[in-house]
Each structure stands twice: as structure tokens, then as C-alpha cells.
N, C-alpha and C positions, 0 to 999 in steps of 0.2 A: 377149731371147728372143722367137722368134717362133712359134707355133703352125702347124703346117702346114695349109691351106686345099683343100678340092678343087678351087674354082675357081680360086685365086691361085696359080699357082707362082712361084719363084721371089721371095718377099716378102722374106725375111730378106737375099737378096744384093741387092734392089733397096733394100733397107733402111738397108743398112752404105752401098751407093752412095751415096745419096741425102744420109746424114748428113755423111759426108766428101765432098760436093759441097757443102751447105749452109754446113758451118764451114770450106770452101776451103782443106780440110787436105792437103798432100804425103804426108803419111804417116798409114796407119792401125796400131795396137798392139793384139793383144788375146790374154789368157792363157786359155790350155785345158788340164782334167786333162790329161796323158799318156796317161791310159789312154781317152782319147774319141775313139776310132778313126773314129766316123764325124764327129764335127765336125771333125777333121785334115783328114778327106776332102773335106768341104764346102767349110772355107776353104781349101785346098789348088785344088778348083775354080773355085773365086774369081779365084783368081792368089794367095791370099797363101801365103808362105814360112815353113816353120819356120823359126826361128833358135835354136833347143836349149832348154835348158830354165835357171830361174832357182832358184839355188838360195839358200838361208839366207834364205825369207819362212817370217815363221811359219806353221803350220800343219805337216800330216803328210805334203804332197807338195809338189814341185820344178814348175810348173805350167811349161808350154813357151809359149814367145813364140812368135807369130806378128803378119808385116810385111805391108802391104801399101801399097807404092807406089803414087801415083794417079797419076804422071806417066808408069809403067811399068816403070819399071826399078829392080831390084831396089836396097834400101838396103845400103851398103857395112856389112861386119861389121865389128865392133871384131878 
């Protein structure tokens, strides 16, 4: 989580950059309610891609995957 800054924009995406630069990862993963329309929006701006949603984890919702390629190009679906 990154707290919004009035001098720093853009922290949280230099953030995810930054970690998946460090551990020279291909691919980034990360699960968001369904219903958090503006973090869809965010990592959607990012580049990254929904890939639907994950169902039968405990709890009382289906959280949606989201991919983001470091090489660019989108990960093949199952």
C-alpha cells in the first residue's frame, strides 16, 4: 500500500517497477476486490491486465487477478 504524497506522484507504480526490477521478475501477480474500481483503474494504467477472477479461496469474495508482463507482452491465458 502506498499512501498518496502531494509531492511524489506516481510512488505506488514506481514502487511495483522498482520491486519487479529488483527480483528480475518476468511477471508481476496481484489480487484486487472486484469491486475496487479505482485500483482496476490504476493497475489497468500501469499496463497490467485483468485475467478474471479466482474462485473457491476462502473468504466471501472471488478476488480478480491481475498480470503484468515486464518484457511487455501480455502472459498467454490458460
Amino acid at each position: 500500500m502506498a499512501h498518496p504524497h502531494g509531492q511524489q506522484r506516481d510512488i505506488a507504480r514506481r514502487l511495483q517497477q522498482r520491486l519487479l526490477t529488483d527480483l528480475h521478475s518476468s511477471l508481476g501477480i496481484t489480487l484486487l476486490h472486484p469491486g475496487d474500481r479505482a485500483g482496476q483503474a490504476a493497475f489497468s494504467s500501469w499496463g497490467w491486465q485483468n485475467m478474471g477472477e479466482v474462485v473457491g479461496l476462502p473468504g466471501p469474495i472471488d478476488p480478480c487477478v491481475l498480470t503484468l508482463s515486464v518484457e511487455g507482452r501480455p502472459p498467454a491465458r490458460p
